[in-house]
N, C-alpha and C positions, 0 to 999 in steps of 0.2 A: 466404581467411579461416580455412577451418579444413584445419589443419596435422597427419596424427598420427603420432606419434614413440615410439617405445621407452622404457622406463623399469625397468630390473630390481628396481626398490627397492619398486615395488609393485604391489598382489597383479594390480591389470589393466594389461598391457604395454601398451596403447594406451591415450598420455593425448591428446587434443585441444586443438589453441592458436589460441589467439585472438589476432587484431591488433586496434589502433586502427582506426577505419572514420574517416577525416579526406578532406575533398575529393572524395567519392565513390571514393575507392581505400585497397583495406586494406591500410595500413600499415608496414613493418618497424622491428622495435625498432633504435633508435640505439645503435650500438657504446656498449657497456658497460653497457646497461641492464640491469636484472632481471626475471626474472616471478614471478608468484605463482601455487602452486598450490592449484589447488581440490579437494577431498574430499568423496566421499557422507558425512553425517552419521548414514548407516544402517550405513556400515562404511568408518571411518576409514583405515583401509590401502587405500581404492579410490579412486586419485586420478583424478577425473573432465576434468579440463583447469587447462592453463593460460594465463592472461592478462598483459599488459605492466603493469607496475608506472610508470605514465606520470609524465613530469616536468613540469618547469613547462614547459621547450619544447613539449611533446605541447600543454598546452595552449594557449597563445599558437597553434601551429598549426592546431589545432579552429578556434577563435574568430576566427583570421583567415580562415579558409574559411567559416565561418558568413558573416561581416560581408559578405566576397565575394560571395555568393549573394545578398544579400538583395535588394536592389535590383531584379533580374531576378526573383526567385522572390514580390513583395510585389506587383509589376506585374501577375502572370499573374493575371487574372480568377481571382475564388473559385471559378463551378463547376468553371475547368478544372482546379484545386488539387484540389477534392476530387476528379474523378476522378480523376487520379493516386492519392491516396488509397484510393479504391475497386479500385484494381489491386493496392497495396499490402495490403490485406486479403485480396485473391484469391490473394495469396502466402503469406501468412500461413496459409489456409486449408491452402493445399496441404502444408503443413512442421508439419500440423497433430501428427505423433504424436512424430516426432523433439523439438517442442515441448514435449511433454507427459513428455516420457522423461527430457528435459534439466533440467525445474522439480522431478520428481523426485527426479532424482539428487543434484544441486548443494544443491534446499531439503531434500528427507525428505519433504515430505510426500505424502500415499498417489496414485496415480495416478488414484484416483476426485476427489482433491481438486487437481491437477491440470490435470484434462479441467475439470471444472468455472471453474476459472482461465482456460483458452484461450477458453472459452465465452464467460465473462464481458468478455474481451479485447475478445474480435471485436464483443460487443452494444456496450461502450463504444467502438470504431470506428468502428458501424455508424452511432451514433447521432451523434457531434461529425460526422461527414464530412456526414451528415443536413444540419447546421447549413450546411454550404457552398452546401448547394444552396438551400435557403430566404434566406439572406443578413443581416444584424444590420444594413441601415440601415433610419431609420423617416422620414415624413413628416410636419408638423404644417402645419396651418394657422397663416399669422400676418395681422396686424391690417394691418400696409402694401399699397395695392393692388399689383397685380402681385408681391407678393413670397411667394417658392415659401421654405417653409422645410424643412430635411433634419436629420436627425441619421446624424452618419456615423461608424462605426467602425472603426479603421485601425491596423494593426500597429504593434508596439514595437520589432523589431528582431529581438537576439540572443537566444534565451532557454537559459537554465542551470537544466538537466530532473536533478536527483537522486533516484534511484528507492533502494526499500531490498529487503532479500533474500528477506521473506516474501510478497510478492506481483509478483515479476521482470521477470513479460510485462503484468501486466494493468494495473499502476499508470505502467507505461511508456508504452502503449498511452493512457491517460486523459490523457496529461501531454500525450503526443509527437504524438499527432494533433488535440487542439483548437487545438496550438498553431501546426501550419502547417500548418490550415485558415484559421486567421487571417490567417496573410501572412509570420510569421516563419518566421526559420530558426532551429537550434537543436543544443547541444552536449547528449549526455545522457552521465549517470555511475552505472551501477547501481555496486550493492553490488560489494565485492572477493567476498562470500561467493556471491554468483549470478551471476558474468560469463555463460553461459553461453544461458540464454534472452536477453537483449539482445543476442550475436550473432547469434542468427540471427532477431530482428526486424529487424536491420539489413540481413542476408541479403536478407529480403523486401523491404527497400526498395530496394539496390541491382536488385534483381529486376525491380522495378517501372519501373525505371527514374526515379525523381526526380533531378532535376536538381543535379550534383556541389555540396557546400557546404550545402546545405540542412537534410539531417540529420547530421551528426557525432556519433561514438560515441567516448569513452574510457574505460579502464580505470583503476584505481590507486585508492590509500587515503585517501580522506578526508581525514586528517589530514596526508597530504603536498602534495593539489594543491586541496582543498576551500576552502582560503580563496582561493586566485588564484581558481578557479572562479567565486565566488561576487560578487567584490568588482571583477571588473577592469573597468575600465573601457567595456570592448565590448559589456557584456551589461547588456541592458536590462530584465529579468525574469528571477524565480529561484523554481521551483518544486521544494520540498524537501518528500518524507518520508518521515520518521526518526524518533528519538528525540525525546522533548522537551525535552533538554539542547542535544543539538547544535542543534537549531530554532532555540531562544532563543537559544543563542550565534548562529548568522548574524541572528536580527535584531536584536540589538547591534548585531554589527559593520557591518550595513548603516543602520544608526538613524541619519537625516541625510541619505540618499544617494537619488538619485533612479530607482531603481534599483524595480521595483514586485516586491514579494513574495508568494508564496503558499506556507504551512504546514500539512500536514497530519502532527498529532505525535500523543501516545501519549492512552492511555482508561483507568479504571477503571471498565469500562461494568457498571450495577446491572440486572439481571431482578428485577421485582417480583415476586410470588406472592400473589393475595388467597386470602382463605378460601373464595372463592368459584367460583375457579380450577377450569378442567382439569386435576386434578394429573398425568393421565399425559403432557398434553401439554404441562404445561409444564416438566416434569421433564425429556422428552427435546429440548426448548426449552436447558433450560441446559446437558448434554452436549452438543449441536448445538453451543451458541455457546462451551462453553468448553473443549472437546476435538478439535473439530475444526482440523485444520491448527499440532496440537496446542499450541494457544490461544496462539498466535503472529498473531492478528488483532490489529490496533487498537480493532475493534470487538467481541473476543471480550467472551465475560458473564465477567466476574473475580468481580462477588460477585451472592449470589443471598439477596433480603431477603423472607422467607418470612414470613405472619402467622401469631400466637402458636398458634391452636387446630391449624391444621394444622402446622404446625413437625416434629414427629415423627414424622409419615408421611410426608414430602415428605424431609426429610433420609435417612429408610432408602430411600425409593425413589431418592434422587441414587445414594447411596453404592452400590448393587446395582447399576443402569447402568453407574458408574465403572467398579467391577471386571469388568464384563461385555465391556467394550473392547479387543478384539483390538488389541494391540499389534505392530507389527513395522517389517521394510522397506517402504519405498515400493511397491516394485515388485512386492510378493507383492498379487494383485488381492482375499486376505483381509481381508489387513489396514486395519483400522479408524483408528489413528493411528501414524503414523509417530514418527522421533526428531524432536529437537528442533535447531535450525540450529546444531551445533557447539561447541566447548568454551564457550566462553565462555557462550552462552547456557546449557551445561547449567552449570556451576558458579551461576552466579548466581542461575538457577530450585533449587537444592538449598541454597544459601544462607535464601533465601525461606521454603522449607519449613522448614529449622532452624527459622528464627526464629520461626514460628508453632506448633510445638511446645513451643518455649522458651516465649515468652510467654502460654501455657495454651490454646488452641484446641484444642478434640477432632477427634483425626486418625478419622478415616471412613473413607477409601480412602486406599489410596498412600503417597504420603511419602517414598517413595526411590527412589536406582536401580535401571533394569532390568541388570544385568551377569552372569548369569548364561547360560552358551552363545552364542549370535550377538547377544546382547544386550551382552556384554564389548566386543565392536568399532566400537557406536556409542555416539551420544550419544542413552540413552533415560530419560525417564522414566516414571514409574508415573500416572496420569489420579488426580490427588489433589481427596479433599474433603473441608477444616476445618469443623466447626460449631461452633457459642457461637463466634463470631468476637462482637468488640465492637469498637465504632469508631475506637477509639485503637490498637486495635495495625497494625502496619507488614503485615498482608498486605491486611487493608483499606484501608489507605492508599496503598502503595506500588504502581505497575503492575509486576507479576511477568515477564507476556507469556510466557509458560508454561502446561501444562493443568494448572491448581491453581483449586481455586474454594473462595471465601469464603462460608459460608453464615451470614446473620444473621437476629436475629427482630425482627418490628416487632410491635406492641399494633394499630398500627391503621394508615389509610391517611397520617395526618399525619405518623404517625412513620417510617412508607417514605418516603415523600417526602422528609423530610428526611434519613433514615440516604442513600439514592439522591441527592442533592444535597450529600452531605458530603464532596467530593475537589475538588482544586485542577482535573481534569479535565474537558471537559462535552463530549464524543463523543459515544455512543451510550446508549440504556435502553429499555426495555422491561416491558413492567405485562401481566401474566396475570389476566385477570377476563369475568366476563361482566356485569359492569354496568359498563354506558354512560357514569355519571354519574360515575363511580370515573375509569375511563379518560379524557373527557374534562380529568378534574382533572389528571390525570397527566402529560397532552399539556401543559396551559397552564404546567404549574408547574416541569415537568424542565428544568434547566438543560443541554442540551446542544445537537445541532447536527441528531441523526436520534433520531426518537422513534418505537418499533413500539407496536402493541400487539397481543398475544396469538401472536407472532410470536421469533424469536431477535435476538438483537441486533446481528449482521454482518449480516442482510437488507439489500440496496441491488437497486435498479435504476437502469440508466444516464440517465435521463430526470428521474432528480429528482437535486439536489444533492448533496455528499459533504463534511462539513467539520465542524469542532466548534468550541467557544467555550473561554474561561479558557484551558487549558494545554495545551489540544489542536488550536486552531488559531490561526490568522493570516490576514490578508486574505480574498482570493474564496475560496469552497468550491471543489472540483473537481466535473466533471463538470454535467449538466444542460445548461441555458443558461449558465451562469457559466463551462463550461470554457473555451469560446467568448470571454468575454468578457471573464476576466481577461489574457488575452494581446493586448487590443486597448487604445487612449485615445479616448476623444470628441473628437469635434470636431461641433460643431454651425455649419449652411452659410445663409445668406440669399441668396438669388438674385433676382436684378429685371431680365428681359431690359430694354434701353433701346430705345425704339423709335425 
C-alpha cells in the first residue's frame, strides 16, 4: 500500500503512493493510468503522496468485490461483525500518530486539531460497533393468539461512502463503520485532496483482518468516476458529504431511483449573543467555532448576531482574539490555525473577503493574505472579522468555509431569531444567554438539524445525531442510532408456530 519513491522536483524527496484497496489486495494502477499528487497546504512545494487517478474500470471492480462479499459478510451474525470491527479500532489505535501527522500534512490543519479528529474517530467507532452488540430488532405484541410479532432490520447491500477533505478519518470512520455493522459491504471515495488518512484506515482493516470484498477503497476525482459511483446499478445506498451543489446535483440525478440516500452538505451556522451573555465566553465560543480548523467545518459559526447594547464590546473583544491567533504550519505544536485546504479554497475565501469589503462591512481583523516569509509557500489566511454585516450582503448569505466571521446586530431576541433563521441552510446554531426562557425559545424556533446552547457550534458527540434540514441535509442524519439504521430496510415478521 504505501510505496516511497524519489522525486527531485520537490523540496521532500520521499513522496508516499497509495493503491486502490479492491478485494482485500492493494491494487496496481492499470498500464497507462495516472496519479495525482498531493501537497501540504502549509508549504506547497512539499508534496506529501500520491494516489491513482481511478477509471470507470477501478470502479466496476470495487463494486463487483463489494457485491461478491456481501452475501457471506450480511450472513455473519452482527456481534461477530462488530467484533471484527472492534479489532479494526484496535488497529486504528495503534497507527494512531502516523494518523495524526498524515490529516496534518495533506489537510493543514494544527495537530492539536488533528488528535482531536482521531479521538473523535475512534468515539464514533466505539459507539456504531456499540450498536452491533445490542442489535436494532424489536418485539411487539400482536392481537392473533399464538402470533409472536418482530420488527426486523436487514441490510441494503452495496453502499457508496463519499467522504470530503476537511474531516478525512473521522467522517470516514461515521459512514464506514455503521455501515458494516449493518450487514453491508462498501466502496469508499475520500477527497483527491486527503487520499492519505483513508489509506491507512484501510491499512487498519486489512489489519484486522475483515473479510476480502467488504470494504473497498478508491481513489480519483469526482467528477471523473462520481457519477458511475453513485448511480450504478449495484449500489444500494449512497452516503455523501460535500458541498451543497454537488449534493443536490446527486440527488437529481438519483430522483426516481431506488437507490436510498444520505446528505450531509454545507451550513451558515449563526452564534447568538444576548445582552445577557457571558461575553468572554461567548466571544472565545465564536473564535472556537469559526477559527478553528480554520473554519473549514460545516458546522463552523460563520456569522455571530450579537444584541444591540452589547454590540461594541463583544465586536472589539472578537476582533483582539482574531488577531491574537497564532497562525502557522500544522506541525509547529504553536500554532493555533493552520492554512486553509489549498488553492482553490484560498482563492475563493479571498474572493469572499473582497466582496465584503466591497459591499461596506467594517473589516476588524484580517482580510488578506498571510505571504510574507514561510507564509509565501502555503495557502494562509489572516482569522478575519467583518461587522455592520447586514443581511443582504453575500458574506451573510453565502457559506465562505474559511476563518471569516460575520458579525451582526439584533434589537432583540425576535430579531436574532430571525436574522439566525434567514439562510437557505439549517445545520447547526447556538444562543449565549443565561435565561432559560430566552434559550428555550431558541431551541423550539431555530430552524436547523443541532441546536447548542451556551456552547460552540461544531460541538457533537457521537451518541446523538449529526444532520441538518433545507440545504444542508437529505435523508437519515449520520451517526447516533440513525447511523445504524440508515444502512438497514424494515421488514416487519408475524410468526404462528402450527401445532
Amino acid at each position: 500500500m504505501l510505496v516511497d519513491g524519489g522525486d527531485t522536483r520537490c523540496r521532500i524527496a520521499v513522496v508516499t503512493t497509495l493503491s486502490n484497496f479492491i478485494g482485500g489486495q492493494w491494487t496496481e494502477l492499470r498500464s497507462g493510468a495516472k496519479r495525482r499528487r498531493s501537497f501540504n497546504p502549509a508549504d506547497r512545494t512539499e508534496a506529501v503522496c500520491e494516489s491513482p487517478d481511478s477509471s470507470a474500470a477501478d470502479v466496476e471492480s470495487a463494486l463487483a468485490a463489494a457485491q461478491g462479499a456481501f452475501p457471506g459478510w450480511s450472513r455473519t451474525p452482527m456481534p461477530q461483525r462488530a467484533g471484527l470491527l472492534e479489532l479494526l479500532i484496535g488497529q486504528l489505535k495503534q497507527r494512531e500518530e502516523p494518523l495524526v501527522r498524515a490529516i496534518t500534512r495533506e489537510n493543514g490543519k494544527t495537530l492539536r486539531e488533528a488528535r482531536l479528529e482521531f479521538v473523535a474517530a475512534i468515539r464514533e467507532a466505539d459507539f456504531q460497533v456499540g450498536q452491533g452488540r445490542r442489535g436494532s430488532g424489536r418485539s411487539r405484541p400482536c392481537e392473533g393468539p399464538g402470533v409472536q410479532g418482530e420488527l426486523r432490520r436487514e441490510p441494503l447491500g452495496v453502499a457508496a461512502l463519499i467522504t470530503p477533505w476537511n474531516f478525512p478519518l473521522n467522517v470516514a470512520c461515521r459512514k464506514m463503520i455503521p455501515a458494516l455493522v449493518a450487514g453491508n459491504t462498501c466502496v469508499l471515495k475520500p477527497s483527491e485532496l486527503t487520499p492519505w488518512a483513508a489509506a491507512l484506515l484501510f491499512e487498519a482493516a486489512a489489519a484486522a483482518g475483515l473479510p476480502a470484498g467488504v470494504a473497498n477503497l478508491i481513489f480519483g476525482s469526482g467528477a471523473e468516476i462520481g457519477d458511475l459511483l453513485v448511480s450504478h446499478p449495484a449500489v444500494a445506498a449512497v452516503s455523501f458529504t460535500g458541498s451543497t451543489a454537488v449534493g443536490l446535483g446527486i440527488a437529481r440525478r438519483l430522483a426516481g431511483s431506488p437507490t436510498k440516500l444520505q446528505l450531509e452538505l454545507g451550513g451558515k451556522n449563526p452564534l447568538v449573543v444576548l445582552a445577557d451573555a457571558d461575553l468572554e465566553r461567548a466571544a472565545e465560543a465564536a473564535l472556537i467555532g469559526g477559527f478553528s480548523c480554520s473554519g473549514q467545518w460545516c458546522t463552523s459559526t460563520s456569522r455571530v448576531i450579537v444584541a444591540d447594547s452589547i454590540y461594541r464590546a463583544f465586536v472589539e473583544r472578537l476582533g483582539a482574539g482574531a488577531k491574537a491567533i497564532a497562525v502557522g504550519a500544522g506541525l509547529d505544536e504553536a500554532t493555533r490555525m493552520g492554512p486553509v485546504c489549498g488553492q482553490r479554497q484560498h482563492e475563493t475565501i479571498l474572493k469572499y473577503i473582497a466582496t465584503g469589503k466591497a459591499e461596506g462591512a467594517r473589516l476588524v481583523a484580517g482580510g488578506e493574505a498571510l505571504q510574507e516569509g514561510a507564509y509565501g509557500r502555503g495557502w494562509y489566511v489572516a482569522p478575519t472579522v467583518f461587522a455592520d454585516v447586514t443581511p443582504t450582503m453575500t458574506i451573510a448569505r453565502e457559506e465562505i468555509f474559511g476563518p471569516v466571521l460575520a458579525v451582526m446586530k439584533a434589537q432583540d431576541l425576535d430579531q436574532a431569531i430571525a436574522l439566525a433563521n434567514d439562510t437557505r441552510y439549517g445545520l447547526s446554531a447556538s444562543i449565549y444567554t443565561r435565561d432559560l426562557a430566552s434559550a428555550q425559545r431558541f431551541i423550539a424556533e431555530s430552524a436547523v438539524g443541532l441546536c447548542h446552547v451556551n456552547m460552540h457550534t461544531a460541538y457533537k458527540e457521537p451518541q446523538l445525531e449529526f444532520g441538518g434540514i433545507k440545504e444542508s441535509g437529505r435523508g437519515f442524519p449520520e451517526a447516533g442510532d440513525t447511523g445504524v439504521e440508515f444502512f438497514t430496510r424494515h421488514k416487519a415478521v408475524y410468526l404462528k408456530a402450527l401445532a
